[in-house]
C-alpha positions in Angstrom: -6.0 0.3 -17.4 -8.3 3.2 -17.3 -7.2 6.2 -16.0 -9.2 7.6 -13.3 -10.5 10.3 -15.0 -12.6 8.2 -17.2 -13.5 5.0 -14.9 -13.8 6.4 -11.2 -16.4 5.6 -9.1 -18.5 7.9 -7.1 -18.2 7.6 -2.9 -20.9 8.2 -0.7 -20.0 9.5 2.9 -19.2 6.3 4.0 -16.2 5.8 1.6 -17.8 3.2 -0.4 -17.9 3.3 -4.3 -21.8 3.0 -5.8 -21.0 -0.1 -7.2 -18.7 -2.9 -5.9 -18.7 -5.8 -8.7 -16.3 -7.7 -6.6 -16.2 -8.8 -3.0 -14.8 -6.6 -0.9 -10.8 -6.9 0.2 -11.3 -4.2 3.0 -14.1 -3.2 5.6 -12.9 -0.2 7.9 -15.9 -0.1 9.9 -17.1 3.6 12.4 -13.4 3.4 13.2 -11.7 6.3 15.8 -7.8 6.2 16.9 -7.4 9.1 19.5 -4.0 8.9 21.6 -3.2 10.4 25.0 -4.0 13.7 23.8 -7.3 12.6 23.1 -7.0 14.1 19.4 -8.4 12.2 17.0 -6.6 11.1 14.6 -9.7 9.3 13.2 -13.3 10.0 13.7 -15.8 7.5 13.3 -14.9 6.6 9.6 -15.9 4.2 7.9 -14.7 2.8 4.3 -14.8 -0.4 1.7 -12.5 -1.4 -1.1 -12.9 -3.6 -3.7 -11.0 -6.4 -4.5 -8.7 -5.6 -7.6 -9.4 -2.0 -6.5 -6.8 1.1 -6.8 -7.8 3.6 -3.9 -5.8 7.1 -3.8 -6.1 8.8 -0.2 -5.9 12.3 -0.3 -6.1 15.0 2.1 -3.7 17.1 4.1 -1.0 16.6 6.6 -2.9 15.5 9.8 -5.7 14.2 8.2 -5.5 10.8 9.6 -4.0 9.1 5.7 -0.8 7.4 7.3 -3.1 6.4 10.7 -5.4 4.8 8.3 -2.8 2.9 6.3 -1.0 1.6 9.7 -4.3 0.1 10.9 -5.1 -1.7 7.6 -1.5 -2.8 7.9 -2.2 -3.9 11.3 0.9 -1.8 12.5 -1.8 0.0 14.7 -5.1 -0.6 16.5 -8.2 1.7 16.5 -9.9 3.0 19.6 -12.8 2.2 18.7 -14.6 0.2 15.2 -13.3 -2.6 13.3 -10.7 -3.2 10.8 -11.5 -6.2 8.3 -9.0 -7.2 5.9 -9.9 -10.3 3.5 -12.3 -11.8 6.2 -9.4 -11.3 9.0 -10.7 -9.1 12.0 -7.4 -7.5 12.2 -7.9 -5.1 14.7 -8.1 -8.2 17.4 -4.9 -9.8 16.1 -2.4 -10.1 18.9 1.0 -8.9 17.7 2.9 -12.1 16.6 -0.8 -12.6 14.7 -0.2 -9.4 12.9 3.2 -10.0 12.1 1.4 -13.2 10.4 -0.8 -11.6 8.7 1.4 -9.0 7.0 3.6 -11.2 5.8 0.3 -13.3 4.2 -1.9 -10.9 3.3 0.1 -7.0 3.1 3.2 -5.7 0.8 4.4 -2.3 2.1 6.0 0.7 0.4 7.2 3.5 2.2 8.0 7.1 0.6 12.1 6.3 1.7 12.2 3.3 0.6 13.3 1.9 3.7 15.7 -1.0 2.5 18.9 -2.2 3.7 21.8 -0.6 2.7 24.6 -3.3 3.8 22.2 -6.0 1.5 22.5 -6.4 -2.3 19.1 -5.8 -4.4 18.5 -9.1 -4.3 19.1 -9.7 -1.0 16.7 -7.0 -0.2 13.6 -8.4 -2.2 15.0 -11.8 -0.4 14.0 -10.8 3.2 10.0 -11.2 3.0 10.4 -14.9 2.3 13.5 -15.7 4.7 11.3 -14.1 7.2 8.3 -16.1 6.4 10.6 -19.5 6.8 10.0 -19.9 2.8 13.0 -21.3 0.5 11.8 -23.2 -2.0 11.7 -21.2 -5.4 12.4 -18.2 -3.2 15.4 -17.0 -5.6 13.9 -17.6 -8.8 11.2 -15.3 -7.6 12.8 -12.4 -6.9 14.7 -12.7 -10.3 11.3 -13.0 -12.1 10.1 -9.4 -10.1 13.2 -7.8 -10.7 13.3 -8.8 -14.4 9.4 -7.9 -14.5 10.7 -4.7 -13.1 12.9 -3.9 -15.0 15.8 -3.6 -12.5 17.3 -7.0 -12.8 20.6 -5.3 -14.1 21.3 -4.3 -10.5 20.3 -7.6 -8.9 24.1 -8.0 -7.1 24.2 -4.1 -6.7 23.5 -2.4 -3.5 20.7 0.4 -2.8 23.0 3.3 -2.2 24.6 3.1 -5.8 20.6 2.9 -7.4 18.5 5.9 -8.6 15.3 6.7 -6.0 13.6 5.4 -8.7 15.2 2.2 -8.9 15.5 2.1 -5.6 11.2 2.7 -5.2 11.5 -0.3 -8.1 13.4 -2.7 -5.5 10.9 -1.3 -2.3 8.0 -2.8 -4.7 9.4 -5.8 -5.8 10.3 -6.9 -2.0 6.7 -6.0 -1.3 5.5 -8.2 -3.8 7.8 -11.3 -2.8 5.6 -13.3 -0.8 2.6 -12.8 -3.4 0.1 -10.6 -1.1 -3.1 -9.5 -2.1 -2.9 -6.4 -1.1 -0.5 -3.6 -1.6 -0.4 -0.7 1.1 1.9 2.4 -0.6 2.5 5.5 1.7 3.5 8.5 -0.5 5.3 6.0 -2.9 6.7 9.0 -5.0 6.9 11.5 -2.4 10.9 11.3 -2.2 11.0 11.2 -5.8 12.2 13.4 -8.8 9.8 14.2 -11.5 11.6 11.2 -14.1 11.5 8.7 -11.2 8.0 9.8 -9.9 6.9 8.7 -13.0 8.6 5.6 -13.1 7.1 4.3 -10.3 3.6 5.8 -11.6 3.8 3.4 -14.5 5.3 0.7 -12.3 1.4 1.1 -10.6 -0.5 1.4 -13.0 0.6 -2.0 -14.4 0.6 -3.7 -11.0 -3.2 -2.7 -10.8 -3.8 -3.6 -14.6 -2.8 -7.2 -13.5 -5.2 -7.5 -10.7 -3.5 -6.3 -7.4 -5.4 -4.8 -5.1 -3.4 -1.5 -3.7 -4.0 1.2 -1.5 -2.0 4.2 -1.3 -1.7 7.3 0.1 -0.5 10.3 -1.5 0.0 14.1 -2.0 0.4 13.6 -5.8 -2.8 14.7 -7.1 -1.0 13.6 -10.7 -0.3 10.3 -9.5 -3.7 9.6 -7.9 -5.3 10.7 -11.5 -3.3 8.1 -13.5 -3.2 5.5 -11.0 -6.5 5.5 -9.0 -9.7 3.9 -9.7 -11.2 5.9 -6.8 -10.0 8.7 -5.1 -11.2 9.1 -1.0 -10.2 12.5 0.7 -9.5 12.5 4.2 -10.3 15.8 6.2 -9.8 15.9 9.9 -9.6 12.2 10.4 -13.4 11.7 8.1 -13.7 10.9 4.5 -15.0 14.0 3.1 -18.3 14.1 1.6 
């Protein structure tokens, strides 16, 4: 892949690159989400990614990157504006719709991992399909992502006794289980020591050399230069101009 440095795209205010030579996996549209305080934890922004795209969020704490994220995810609604994710209106989704559409369309990462301590590795990467009611060829899949991983070792192991790498390794390949399209990563190496942060960097930058489509959010202004096609900052719930 090409690093960022050499093959990024330039925005304009809107969050779009110049140049999008393939249709467009995501359409965030004049969105706002205040709450009850009335803050605004996004104002009015809008932004477009590419299919096959990498897109690095940057910006400080409070700048609206994790709000973004959840209503891409469809975790969250917007106040106002509309959320489009591969032709899906997703800010209109009712909630058992959303839960539909993430296990379709979204594969999640979180910065702690989030998996199930009481459930072998394989188990873990397991749950996406089990939940989606699909069996057939279910197993063999997750052996394939764990070999492809490179974590395969520790298939009948369980989290706790795994590396945070390793254990970021597992996060994606249960993300990647039912096949999505698109992969949302908040601060994937945030939790992460400096070997293991760049595990998981490498991990990325082969994901998006294959063709998947992955937003992510992140402090890691190293991670964001090897990984990222484009780079949007986020300043007081606005893409920076």
């Amino acid at each position: 892949m090409t690093p960022a440095a050499e093959g990024v795209l330039p925005a304009d205010d809107r969050g779009a690159p110049a140049s999008l030579a393939s249709p467009t996996m995501i359409d965030v549209v004049d969105v706002s989400r205040r709450y009850e305080s009335d803050q605004a934890a996004l104002d009015h922004l809008s932004l477009h990614v590419a299919e096959g795209e990498c897109l690095a969020l940057l910006g400080p704490s409070g700048s609206g990157k994790s709000t973004l994220l959840n209503l891409i995810a469809g975790l969250d609604r917007p106040t106002e504006g509309t959320v489009t994710v591969g032709g899906t209106r997703v800010d209109r989704l009712s909630e058992a719709a959303a839960a539909r559409y993430r296990r379709a369309t979204v594969g999640l990462v979180f910065q702690f991992f989030n998996l199930l301590d009481d459930l072998t590795v394989t188990d873990n990467v397991l749950l996406p399909a089990q939940i989606a009611g699909k069996s057939a060829g279910s197993r063999r899949r997750a052996q394939q992502l764990l070999e492809t991983l490179g974590i395969d070792r520790h298939a009948d192991a369980y989290p706790g006794r795994l590396s945070g790498g390793e254990r970021q390794r597992v996060a994606v390949a249960r993300a990647l289980m039912n096949k999505p399209p698109l992969l949302l990563a908040d601060e994937p190496t945030g939790a992460l020591d400096t070997a293991s942060g760049a595990e998981v960097r490498k991990l990325l930058i082969d994901l998006h050399a294959e063709g998947q489509t992955i937003v992510m959010v992140t402090h890691d202004e190293v991670l964001a230069a090897a990984v990222a096609t484009r780079t949007v900052r986020l300043i007081d719930g606005q893409v920076a101009s």
